[in-house]
C-alpha positions in Angstrom: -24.3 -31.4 96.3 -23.2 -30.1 99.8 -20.1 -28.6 98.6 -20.3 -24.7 99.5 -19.5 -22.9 96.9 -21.3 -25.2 94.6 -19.1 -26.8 91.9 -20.9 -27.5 87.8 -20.7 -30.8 86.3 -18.7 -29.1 83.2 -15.6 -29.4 84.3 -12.3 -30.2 81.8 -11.7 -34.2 81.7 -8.4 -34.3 83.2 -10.5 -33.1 86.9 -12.6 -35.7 86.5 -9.7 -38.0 86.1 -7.7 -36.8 88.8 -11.1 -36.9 90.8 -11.6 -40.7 90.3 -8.3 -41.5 90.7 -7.8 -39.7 94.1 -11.0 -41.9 95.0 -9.7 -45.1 93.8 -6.0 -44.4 95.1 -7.5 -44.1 98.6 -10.0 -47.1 98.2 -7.4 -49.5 97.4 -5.1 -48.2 100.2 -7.4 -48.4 102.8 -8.7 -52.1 101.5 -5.6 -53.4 101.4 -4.4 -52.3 104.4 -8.5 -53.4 105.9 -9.4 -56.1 103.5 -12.7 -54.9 103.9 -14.2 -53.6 100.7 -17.4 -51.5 102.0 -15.9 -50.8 105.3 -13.0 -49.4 102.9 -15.3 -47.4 100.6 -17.5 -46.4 103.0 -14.5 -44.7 105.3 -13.4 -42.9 102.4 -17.0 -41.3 101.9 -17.3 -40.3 105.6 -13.6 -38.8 105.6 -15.1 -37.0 101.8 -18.1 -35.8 103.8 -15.8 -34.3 106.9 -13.5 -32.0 104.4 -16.8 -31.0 102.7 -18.0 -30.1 106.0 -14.8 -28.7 107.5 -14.7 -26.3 103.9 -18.4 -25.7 104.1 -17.7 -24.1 107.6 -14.5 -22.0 106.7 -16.0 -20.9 104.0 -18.9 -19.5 106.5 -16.2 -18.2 108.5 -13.2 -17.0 105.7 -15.4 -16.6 102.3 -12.6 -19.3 101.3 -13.0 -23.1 100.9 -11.3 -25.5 102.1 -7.1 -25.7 100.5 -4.5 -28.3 100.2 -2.6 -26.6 102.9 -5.5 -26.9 105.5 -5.1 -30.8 105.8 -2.1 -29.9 108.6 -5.0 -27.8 110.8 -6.6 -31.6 111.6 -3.6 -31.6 113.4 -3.8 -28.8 114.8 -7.6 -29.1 115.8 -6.4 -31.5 118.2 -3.5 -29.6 119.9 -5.3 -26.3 119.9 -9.2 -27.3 120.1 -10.0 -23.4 121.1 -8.9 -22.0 118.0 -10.6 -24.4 115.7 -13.3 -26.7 116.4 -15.8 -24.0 117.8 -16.4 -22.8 114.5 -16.8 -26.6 113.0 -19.4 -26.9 115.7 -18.6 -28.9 119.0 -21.3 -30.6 118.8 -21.2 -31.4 114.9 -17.3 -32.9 116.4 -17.8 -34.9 118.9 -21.0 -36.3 116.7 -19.5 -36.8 114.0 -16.2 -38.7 115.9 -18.5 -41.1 118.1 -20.2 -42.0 114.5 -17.1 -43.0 113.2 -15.8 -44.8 116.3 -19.4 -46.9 116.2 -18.6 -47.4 112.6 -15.1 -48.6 112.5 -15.9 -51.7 115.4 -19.0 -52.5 113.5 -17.7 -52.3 110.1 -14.0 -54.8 111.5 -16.3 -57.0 113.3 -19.3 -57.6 110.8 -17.6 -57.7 107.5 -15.0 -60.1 106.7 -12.2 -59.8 105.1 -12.2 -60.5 101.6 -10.8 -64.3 99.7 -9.0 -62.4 96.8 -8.8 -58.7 99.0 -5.0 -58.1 98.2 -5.6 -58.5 94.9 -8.7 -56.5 94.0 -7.3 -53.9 96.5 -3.8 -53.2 94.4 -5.6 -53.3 91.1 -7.8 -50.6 92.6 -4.7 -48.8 93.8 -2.9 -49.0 90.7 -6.2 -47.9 88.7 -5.9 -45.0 90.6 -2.5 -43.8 90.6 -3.0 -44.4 86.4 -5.9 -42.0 86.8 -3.7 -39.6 88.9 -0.9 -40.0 86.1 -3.2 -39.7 83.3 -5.0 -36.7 84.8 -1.4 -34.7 85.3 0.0 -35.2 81.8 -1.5 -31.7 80.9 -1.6 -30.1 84.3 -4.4 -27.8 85.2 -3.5 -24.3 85.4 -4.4 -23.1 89.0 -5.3 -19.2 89.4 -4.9 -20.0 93.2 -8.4 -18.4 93.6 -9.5 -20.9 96.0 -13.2 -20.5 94.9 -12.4 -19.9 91.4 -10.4 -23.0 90.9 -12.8 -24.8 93.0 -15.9 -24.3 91.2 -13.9 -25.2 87.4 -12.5 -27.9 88.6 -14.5 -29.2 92.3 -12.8 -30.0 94.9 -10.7 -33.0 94.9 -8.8 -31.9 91.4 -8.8 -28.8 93.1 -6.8 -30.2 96.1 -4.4 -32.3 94.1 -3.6 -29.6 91.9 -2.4 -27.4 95.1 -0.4 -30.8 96.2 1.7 -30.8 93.1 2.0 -27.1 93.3 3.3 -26.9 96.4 6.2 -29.4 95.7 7.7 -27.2 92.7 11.1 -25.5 93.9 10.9 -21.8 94.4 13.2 -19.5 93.0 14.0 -17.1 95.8 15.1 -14.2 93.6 11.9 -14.0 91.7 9.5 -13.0 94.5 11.0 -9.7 94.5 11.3 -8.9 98.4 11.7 -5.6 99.6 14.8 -6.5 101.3 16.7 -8.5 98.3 18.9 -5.4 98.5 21.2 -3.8 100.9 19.7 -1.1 102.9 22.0 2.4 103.0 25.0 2.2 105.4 23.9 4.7 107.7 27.4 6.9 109.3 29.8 5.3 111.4 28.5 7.9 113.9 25.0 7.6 113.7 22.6 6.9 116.6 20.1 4.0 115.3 16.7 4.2 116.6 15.3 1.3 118.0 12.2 -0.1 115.7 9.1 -1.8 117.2 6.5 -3.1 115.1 3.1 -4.2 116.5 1.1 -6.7 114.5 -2.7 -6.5 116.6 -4.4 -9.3 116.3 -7.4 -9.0 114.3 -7.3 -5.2 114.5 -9.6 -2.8 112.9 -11.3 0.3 113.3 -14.6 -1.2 114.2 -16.0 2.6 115.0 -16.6 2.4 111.4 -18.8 -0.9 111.2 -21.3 0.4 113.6 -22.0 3.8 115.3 -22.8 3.1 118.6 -18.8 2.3 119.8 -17.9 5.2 121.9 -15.1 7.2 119.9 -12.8 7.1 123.5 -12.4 3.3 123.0 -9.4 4.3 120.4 -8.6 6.8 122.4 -4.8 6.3 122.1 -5.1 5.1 118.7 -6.6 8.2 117.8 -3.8 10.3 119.3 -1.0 8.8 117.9 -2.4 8.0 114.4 -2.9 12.0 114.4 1.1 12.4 115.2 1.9 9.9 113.0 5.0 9.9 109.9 2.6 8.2 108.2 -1.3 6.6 108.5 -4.4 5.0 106.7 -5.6 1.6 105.4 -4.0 -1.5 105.0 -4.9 -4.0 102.3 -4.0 -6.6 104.2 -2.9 -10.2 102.8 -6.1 -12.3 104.8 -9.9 -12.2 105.8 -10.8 -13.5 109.4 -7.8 -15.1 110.0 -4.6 -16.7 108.6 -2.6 -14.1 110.4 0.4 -15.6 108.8 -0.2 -14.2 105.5 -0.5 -10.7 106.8 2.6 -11.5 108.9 4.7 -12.9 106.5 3.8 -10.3 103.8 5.2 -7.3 106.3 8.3 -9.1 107.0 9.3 -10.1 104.1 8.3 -7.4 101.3 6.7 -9.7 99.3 2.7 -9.1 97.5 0.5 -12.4 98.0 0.4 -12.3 94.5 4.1 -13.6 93.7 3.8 -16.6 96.2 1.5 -19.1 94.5 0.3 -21.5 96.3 2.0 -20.8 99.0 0.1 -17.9 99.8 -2.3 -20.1 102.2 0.2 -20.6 104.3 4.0 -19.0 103.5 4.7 -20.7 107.0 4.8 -24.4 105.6 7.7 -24.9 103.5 8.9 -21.0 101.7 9.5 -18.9 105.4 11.8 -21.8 106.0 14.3 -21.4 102.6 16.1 -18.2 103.6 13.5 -15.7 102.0 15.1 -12.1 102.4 13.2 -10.1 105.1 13.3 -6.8 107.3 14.9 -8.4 110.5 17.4 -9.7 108.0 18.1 -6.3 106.1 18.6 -4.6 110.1 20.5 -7.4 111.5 23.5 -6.5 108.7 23.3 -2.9 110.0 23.6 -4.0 113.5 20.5 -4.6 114.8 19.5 -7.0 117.3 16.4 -8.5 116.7 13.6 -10.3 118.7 9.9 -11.6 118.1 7.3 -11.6 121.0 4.6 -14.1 120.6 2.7 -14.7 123.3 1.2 -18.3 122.2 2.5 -21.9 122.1 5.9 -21.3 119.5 5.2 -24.2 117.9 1.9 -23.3 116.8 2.3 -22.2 112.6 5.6 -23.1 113.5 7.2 -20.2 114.5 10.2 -21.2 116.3 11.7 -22.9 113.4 10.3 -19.9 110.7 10.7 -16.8 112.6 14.7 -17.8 113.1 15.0 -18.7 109.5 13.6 -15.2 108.4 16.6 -13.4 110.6 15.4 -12.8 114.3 18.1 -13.7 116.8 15.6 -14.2 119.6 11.5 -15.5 119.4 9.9 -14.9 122.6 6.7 -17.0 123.0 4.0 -17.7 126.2 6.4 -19.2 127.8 8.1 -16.1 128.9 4.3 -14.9 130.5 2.0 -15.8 133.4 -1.3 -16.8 134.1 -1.9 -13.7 135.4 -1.1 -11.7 132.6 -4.0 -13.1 130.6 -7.1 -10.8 129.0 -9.8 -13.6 128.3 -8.4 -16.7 127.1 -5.1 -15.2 126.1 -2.0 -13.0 127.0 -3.4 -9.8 127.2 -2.1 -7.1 124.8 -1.0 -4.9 128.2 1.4 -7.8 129.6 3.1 -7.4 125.2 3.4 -4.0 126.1 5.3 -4.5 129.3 7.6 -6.9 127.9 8.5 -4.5 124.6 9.1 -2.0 127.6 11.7 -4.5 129.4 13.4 -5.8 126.3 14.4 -1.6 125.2 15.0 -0.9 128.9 17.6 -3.7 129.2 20.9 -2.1 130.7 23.1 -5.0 129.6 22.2 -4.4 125.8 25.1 -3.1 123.1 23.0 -3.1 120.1 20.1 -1.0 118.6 17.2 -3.2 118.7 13.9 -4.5 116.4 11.2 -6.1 118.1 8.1 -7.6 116.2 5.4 -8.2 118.0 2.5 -10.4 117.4 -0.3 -10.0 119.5 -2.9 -12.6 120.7 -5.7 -11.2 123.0 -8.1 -10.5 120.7 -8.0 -13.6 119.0 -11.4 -15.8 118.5 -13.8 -17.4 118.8 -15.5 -14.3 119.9 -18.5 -16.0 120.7 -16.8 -18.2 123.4 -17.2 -15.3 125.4 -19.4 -13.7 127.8 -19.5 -10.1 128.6 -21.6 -8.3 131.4 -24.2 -6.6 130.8 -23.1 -3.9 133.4 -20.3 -3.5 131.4 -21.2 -2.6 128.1 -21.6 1.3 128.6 -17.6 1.5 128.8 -17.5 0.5 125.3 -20.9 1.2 123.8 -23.2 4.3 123.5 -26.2 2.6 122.3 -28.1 -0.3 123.5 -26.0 -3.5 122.1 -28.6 -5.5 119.7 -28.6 -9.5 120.5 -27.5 -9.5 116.7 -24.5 -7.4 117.8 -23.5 -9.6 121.0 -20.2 -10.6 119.6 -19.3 -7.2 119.2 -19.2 -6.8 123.0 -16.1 -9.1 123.8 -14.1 -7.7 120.3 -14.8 -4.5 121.9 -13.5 -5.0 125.3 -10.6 -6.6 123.2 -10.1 -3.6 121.2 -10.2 -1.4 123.9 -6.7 -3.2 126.0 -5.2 -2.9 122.4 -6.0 0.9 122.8 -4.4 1.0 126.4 -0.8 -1.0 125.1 -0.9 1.8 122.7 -1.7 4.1 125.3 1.4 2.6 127.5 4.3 1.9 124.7 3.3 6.2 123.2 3.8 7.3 127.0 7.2 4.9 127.4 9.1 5.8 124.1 8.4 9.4 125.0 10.0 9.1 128.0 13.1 8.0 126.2 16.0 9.7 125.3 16.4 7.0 122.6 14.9 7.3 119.0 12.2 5.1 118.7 9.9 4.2 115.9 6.2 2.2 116.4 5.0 0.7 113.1 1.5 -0.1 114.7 -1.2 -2.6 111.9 -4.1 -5.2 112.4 -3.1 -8.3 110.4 -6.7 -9.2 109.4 -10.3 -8.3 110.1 -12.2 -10.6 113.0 -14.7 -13.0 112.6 -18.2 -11.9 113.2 -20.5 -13.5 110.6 -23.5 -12.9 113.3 -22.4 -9.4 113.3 -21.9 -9.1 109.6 -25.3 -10.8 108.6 -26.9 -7.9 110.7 -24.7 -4.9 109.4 -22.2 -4.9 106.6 -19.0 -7.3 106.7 -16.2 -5.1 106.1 -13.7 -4.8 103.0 -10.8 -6.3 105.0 -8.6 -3.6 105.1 -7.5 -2.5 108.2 -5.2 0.4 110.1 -2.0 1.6 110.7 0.3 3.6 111.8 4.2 4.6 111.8 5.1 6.9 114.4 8.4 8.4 116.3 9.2 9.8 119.3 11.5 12.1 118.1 8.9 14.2 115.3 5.7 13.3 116.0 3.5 15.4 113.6 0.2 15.2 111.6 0.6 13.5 108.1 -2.2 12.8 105.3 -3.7 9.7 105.3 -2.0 7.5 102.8 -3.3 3.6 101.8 -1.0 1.0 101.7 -0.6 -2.8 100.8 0.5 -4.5 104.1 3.8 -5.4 101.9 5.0 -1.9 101.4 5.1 -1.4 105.4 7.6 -2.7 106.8 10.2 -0.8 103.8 7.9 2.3 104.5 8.6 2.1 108.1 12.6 2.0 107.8 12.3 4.6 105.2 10.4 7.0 107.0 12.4 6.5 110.6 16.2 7.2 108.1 16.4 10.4 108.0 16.1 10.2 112.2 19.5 8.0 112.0 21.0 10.2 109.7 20.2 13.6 112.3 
């Protein structure tokens, strides 16, 4: 009944199987680890309610419910409390986590443990894993449509379903990656232009959500998007967040479409199999390559993926100050500076790739304050209270603006070919904002742009994973000059 999207009572018998046997599967675990009957049943209700509650909120957030694959944020909730419980509710946490502290000492101390407990607790267990079995002879076929699948099916089958999924082998050569063939050997004498690519953390061009941004905030966007090779929209592979979707999609080649269930989070077990990828494809033509991520490397864990899909070096906050910070996070300036360092290296031998994955910009937006004094750098029109979280995006947007504004001035300055393959991996989250205009589509911008021909080019959409093959392709015939 609280379940957001709402799920029917029609559903095919084999959910409701698998739904009572997840039930009774945990039940009997927890009682005959417990031996408390209704302390066991009623734990299992409470930790129900909390994923109901954790989807009902992402939904809010995402337009997406709640996914096998999200059970690993709980985790995460707790070593990175900033990028996730604010949009839970802090106060709906820290609630919800006293109740259940009051409840597990009253329910161990009041109730006790049960004469014939073992017993009754692995006949429950058993009844449930016969459920489970019984409820996966004939597999449900997932469209992994996360609200589709949930409202045929509700949630728990829904959840199972993506469990088993995601433990099927994967046959590499079927996801057809954009770099599962050789690039073109480019001339023994050729001069290979160093790449950078930019993923901008929840980049857009929000000039198109509301008038009343002054057109000088993209200033440098504008500039080289109008000397770009190429430039337009990007159907990009998430909404809000899940930047790894975008991220993975652009290094790899591959549409969200081919992935199955590992499209929520191509991080967890695929990235980490060897999947063909652009830092591979340049590293066999002699690139060096090298991820900048100014966050904790573990986090969606990067240092063990971003090796694994071919990049010799990842470079995470470690390698920043304090200093260098824009809000609660490395500013997108500081990425800028160290992209500059990294190509300016004297000792270097090799052409070099850098990726970049910025993290200024990244929520919760309403965390943060901005003064009112302020506001006519960024805005031409009175800011609504409806709008307020369009303030601190803003000023975000803006320092993405000036890292453009330094990396177009530095590569001109080179004698080097250099390309820029400049996208946002998603669209922010602003439902305040969005209940008051229009939520966006979810594309976003980009740009690929040399110093060596900049020039005006038509405006050309794109699917975020035909980038990164259009950005080699268009930056050839430079190496073949």
């Amino acid at each position: 009944m609280l379940l957001v999207p709402r799920t029917g009572w029609s559903r095919p018998l084999r959910s409701w199987l698998l739904h009572g046997g997840a039930w009774a599967f945990a039940v009997g675990l927890l009682y005959l680890i417990s031996g408390r009957a209704y302390f066991s049943a009623v734990n299992v209700l409470a930790l129900w309610l909390l994923i109901v509650l954790v989807s009902n909120a992402k939904y809010h957030s995402l337009r997406e419910p709640f996914v096998c694959a999200d059970f690993e944020y709980f985790s995460d909730a707790i070593r990175f409390p900033r990028l996730y419980l604010p949009f839970f509710g802090i106060g709906k946490a820290i609630g919800l986590a006293l109740l259940f502290i009051a409840y597990l000492a009253c329910g161990l101390y009041f109730e006790p443990v049960g004469s014939n407990a073992r017993v009754v607790a692995t006949g429950t267990l058993l009844g449930g894993l016969v459920l489970l079995m019984l409820g996966g002879l004939k597999p449900l076929r997932p469209t992994f449509d996360a609200s589709l699948d949930l409202g045929r099916w509700g949630l728990a089958a829904s959840l199972w379903t993506y469990f088993i999924a995601a433990r099927r082998p994967v046959d590499l050569n079927r996801l057809h990656s954009a770099f599962a063939d050789e690039l073109p050997r480019p001339a023994s004498d050729t001069v290979l232009p160093d790449l950078v690519s930019v993923q901008s953390e929840s980049f857009f061009d929000a000039r198109r959500l509301w008038p009343g941004i002054r057109p000088q905030v993209l200033g440098h966007f504008d500039t080289l998007r109008a000397e770009a090779l190429a430039q337009g929209r990007l159907q990009v592979a998430a909404w809000g967040a899940n930047t790894v979707r975008s991220e993975f999609a652009f290094l790899t080649g591959i549409k969200v479409d081919q992935l199955g269930v590992h499209r929520f989070n191509p991080y967890r077990h695929l990235a980490r199999q060897g999947v063909a990828s652009i830092a591979k494809a340049l590293k066999r033509q002699g690139y060096r390559t090298v991820c900048v991520h100014p966050y904790v490397g573990s986090f969606y864990g990067r240092d063990k993926v971003l090796p694994a899909l071919g990049f010799d070096e990842f470079i995470d906050v470690r390698s920043f100050t304090e200093q260098q910070k824009a809000g609660p996070f490395i500013g997108d300036c500081a990425v800028a500076d160290k992209i500059s360092a990294l190509l300016d290296d004297p000792s270097r031998t090799q052409p070099l790739f850098i990726h970049a994955i910025t993290m200024e910009n990244h929520g919760p937006l309403h965390l943060e304050n901005v003064e009112a004094d302020d506001l006519p750098q960024w805005f031409d029109q009175p800011l609504p209270e409806s709008l307020r979280d369009l303030a601190p995006y803003v000023r975000h947007l803006s320092n993405a603006d000036r890292m453009l504004g330094q990396l177009r001035e530095h590569f001109l300055s080179r004698s080097t070919p250099t390309g820029l393959c400049f996208f946002g991996d998603h669209v922010p989250i602003l439902p305040d904002v969005y209940g008051a205009l229009e939520a966006p589509d979810g594309d976003t911008e980009y740009f690929i742009w040399s110093n060596t021909s900049p020039r005006a080019n038509a405006c050309a959409d794109l699917g975020v994973e035909h980038l990164a093959k259009a950005f080699i392709d268009h930056l050839a015939p430079t190496a073949d000059d």
